[in-house]
C-alpha positions, 0 to 999 in steps of 0.5 A: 855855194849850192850842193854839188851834183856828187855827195863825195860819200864814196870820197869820204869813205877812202879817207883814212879814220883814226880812232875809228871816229874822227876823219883826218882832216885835209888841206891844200899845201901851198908852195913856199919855193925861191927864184923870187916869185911871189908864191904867198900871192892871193892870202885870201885865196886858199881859205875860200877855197877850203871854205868851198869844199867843205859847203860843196862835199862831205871831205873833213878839211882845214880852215887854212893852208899849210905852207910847204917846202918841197925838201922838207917832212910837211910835204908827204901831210898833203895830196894837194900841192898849190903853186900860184905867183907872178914871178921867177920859180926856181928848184934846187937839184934836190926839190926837182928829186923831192918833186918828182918822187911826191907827184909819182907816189900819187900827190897831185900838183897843182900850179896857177900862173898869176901872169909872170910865172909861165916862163920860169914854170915851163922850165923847171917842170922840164926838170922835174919830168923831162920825159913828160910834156905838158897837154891839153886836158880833154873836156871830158875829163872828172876835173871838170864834171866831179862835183859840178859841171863846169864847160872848161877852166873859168877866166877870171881875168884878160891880159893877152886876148887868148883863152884859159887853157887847162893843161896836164901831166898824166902818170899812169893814167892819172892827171898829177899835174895841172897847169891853169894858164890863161885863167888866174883861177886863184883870183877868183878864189879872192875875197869878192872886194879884191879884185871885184868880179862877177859873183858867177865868175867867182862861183865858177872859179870856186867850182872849178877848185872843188872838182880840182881838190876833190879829184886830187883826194880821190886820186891819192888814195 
């Protein structure tokens, strides 16, 4: 993957140095939550993903995820929540809690429906704010021009003829929330022989998970 058009050095200097030397290292939570979905789905994914950000910006992250429980300490180690599945997804009463405090206090929740997860999704996010209505997010916002310029979420993949739709929560002024519908954005991230996309479509879907992380980062701080 090429330079991005933003060297981050603004973003890097907003992360916190311990020892005065060493930066702490970052990295994607991924979601382990119950209902029956497959919230381990695409293995390869994150790892690409990570793999991406390190070649496109100056942020010092993880080779891997780190696999997260809402109620349990790992959650507050990480600004960037990744929920992915093709299945149910159930909160408990206190996750809703837990939730909800960790997207307020600046953590950035980011969940891509798989194909099967949107039904389930939709109702639990209602929980979780029920004051707070998912919305289209505007071209125009930095998700989709931080790093690299993209012209809206990437498709990687049809399955209802309609088109990918990045959708949001903002919480004063900042986008907390992204629901990539329609696009199965996590797909693309895949190793390339998985599902054997383009190298342009996995290229956009990788951009489009550097400007999401970066954005993410820059937020929380």
């Amino acid at each position: 993957m090429r330079k991005g058009l933003l060297s981050l050095l603004p973003l890097l200097s907003l992360v916190h140095l311990g020892g005065g030397a060493t930066a702490e290292v970052l990295t994607i939570g991924r979601l382990q939550y119950d209902g029956g979905g497959d919230w381990y789905a695409n293995p390869s994914s994150l790892p690409n993903l990570l793999r991406a950000i390190r070649e496109a910006t100056l942020l010092p992250v993880a080779d891997r995820e780190r696999v997260v429980r809402l109620t349990g300490p790992e959650l507050w180690d990480v600004s960037y929540l990744y929920v992915t599945g093709h299945g149910n997804i159930r909160f408990t009463s206190d996750e809703v809690i837990a939730l909800r405090r960790w997207v307020e206090q600046g953590g950035f929740l980011h969940v891509d429906d798989n194909y099967g997860l949107d039904e389930s999704f939709r109702r639990e996010i209602v929980r979780v704010f029920p004051n707070r209505t998912l919305q289209d997010v505007p071209l125009s916002h930095p998700i989709y021009h931080l790093v690299f310029p993209l012209d809206g979420l990437p498709k990687v993949h049809e399955h209802d003829g309609l088109p990918a739709r990045g959708l949001g929560i903002e919480i004063d002024g900042r986008l907390a929330v992204f629901y990539s519908w329609q696009s199965d954005l996590g797909d693309g991230w895949e190793d390339p022989e998985v599902h054997d996309n383009p190298a342009e479509l996995r290229e956009a879907a990788l951009r489009m998970g550097v400007n999401l992380f970066s954005y993410a980062v820059m937020a929380a701080r």
